[in-house]
C-alpha beads as a LAMMPS data file, in Angstrom:
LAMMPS data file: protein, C-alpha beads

85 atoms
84 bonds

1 atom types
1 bond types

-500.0 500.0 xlo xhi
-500.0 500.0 ylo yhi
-500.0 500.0 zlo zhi

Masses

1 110.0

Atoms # bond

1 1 1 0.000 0.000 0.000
2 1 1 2.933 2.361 0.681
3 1 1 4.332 2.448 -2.489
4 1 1 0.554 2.473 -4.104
5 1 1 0.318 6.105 -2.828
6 1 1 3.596 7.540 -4.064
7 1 1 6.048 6.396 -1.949
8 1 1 10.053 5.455 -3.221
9 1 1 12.733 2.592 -1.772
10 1 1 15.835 4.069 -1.073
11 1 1 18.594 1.453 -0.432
12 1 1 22.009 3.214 0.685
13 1 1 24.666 0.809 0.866
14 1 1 26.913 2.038 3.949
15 1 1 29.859 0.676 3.448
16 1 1 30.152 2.661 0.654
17 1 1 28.858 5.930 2.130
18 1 1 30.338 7.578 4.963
19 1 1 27.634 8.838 8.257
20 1 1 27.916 12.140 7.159
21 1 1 27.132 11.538 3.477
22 1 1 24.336 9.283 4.330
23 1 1 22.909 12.047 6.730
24 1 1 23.295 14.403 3.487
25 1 1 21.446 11.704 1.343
26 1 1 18.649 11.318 4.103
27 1 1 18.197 15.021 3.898
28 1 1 18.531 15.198 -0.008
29 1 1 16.125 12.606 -0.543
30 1 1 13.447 14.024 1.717
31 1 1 13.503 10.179 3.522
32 1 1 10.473 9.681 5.923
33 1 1 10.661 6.129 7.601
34 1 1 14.107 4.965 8.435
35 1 1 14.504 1.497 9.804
36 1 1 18.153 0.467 10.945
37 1 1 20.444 -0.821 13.231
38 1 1 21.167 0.865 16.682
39 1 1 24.950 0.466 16.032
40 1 1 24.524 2.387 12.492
41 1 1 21.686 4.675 14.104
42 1 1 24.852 5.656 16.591
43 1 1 26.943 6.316 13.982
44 1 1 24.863 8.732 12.113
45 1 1 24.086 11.076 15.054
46 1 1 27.994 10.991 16.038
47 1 1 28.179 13.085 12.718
48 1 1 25.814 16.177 14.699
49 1 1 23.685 16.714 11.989
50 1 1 20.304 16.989 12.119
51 1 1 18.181 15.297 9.953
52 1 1 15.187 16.743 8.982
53 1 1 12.366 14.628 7.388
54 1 1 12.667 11.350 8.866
55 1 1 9.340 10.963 10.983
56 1 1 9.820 7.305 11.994
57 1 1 13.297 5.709 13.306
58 1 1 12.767 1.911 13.902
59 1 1 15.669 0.149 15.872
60 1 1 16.098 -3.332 15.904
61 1 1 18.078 -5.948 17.035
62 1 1 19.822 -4.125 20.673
63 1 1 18.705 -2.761 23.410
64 1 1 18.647 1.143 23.225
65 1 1 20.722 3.364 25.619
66 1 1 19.629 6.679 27.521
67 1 1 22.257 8.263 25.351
68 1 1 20.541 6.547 22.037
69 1 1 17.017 8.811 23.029
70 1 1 18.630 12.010 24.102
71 1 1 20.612 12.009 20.433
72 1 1 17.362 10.916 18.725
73 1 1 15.720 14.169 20.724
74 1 1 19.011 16.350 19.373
75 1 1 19.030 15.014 15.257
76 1 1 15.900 14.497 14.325
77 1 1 12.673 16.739 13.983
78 1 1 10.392 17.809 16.383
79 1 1 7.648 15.545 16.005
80 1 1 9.742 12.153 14.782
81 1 1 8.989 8.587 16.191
82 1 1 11.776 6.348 17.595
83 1 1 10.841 2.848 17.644
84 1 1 12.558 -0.048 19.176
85 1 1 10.951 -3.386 17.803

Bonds

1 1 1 2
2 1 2 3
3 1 3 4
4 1 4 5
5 1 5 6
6 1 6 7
7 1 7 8
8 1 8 9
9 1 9 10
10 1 10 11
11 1 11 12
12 1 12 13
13 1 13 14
14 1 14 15
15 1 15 16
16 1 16 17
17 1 17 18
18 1 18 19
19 1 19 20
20 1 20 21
21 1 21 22
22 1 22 23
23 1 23 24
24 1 24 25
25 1 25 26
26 1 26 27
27 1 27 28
28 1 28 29
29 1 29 30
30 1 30 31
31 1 31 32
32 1 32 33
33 1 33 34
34 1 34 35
35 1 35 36
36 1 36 37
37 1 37 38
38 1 38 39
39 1 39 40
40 1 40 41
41 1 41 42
42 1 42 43
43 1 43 44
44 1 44 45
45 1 45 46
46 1 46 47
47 1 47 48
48 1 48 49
49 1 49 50
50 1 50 51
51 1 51 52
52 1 52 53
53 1 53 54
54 1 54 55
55 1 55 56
56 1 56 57
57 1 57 58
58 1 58 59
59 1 59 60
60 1 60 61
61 1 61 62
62 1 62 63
63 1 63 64
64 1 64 65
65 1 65 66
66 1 66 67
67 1 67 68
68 1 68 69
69 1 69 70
70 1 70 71
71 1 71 72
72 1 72 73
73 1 73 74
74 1 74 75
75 1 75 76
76 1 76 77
77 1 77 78
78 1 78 79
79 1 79 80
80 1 80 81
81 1 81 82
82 1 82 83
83 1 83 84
84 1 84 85
């Protein structure tokens, strides 16, 4: 159904793209629902910048940290959904 009403797959590989220039491509590509990794998820807000459109981070696979929300709070937009599934 998601793709039905307009929306697009964006596969980043990141071993090819450094945090920063994934941040960059999150921003660039106006990405809305990101689901990762914590350890990757730590790695992208180690970079300090904010990402703007992403309104859903889903975390799987580890436990999240105290530290994991309050950089979730700092990077992404007022509003934005952190899930841990």
């Amino acid at each position: 159904m998601t793709f039905y009403v307009g929306a697009t797959l964006c596969l980043l590989d990141p071993k090819k793209l450094d945090p920063k220039k994934t941040c960059g491509y999150l921003n660039f590509l106006q990405v809305s629902i990101l689901p990762t990794y914590p350890i990757f998820f730590r790695l992208l807000t180690k970079v300090k910048q904010s990402i703007q459109y992403v309104r859903i981070v889903e975390l799987s696979g580890e436990i999240l940290t105290k530290q994991d929300m309050i950089n979730f709070n700092c990077f992404f937009a007022e509003g934005s959904v952190l899930l841990n599934t």
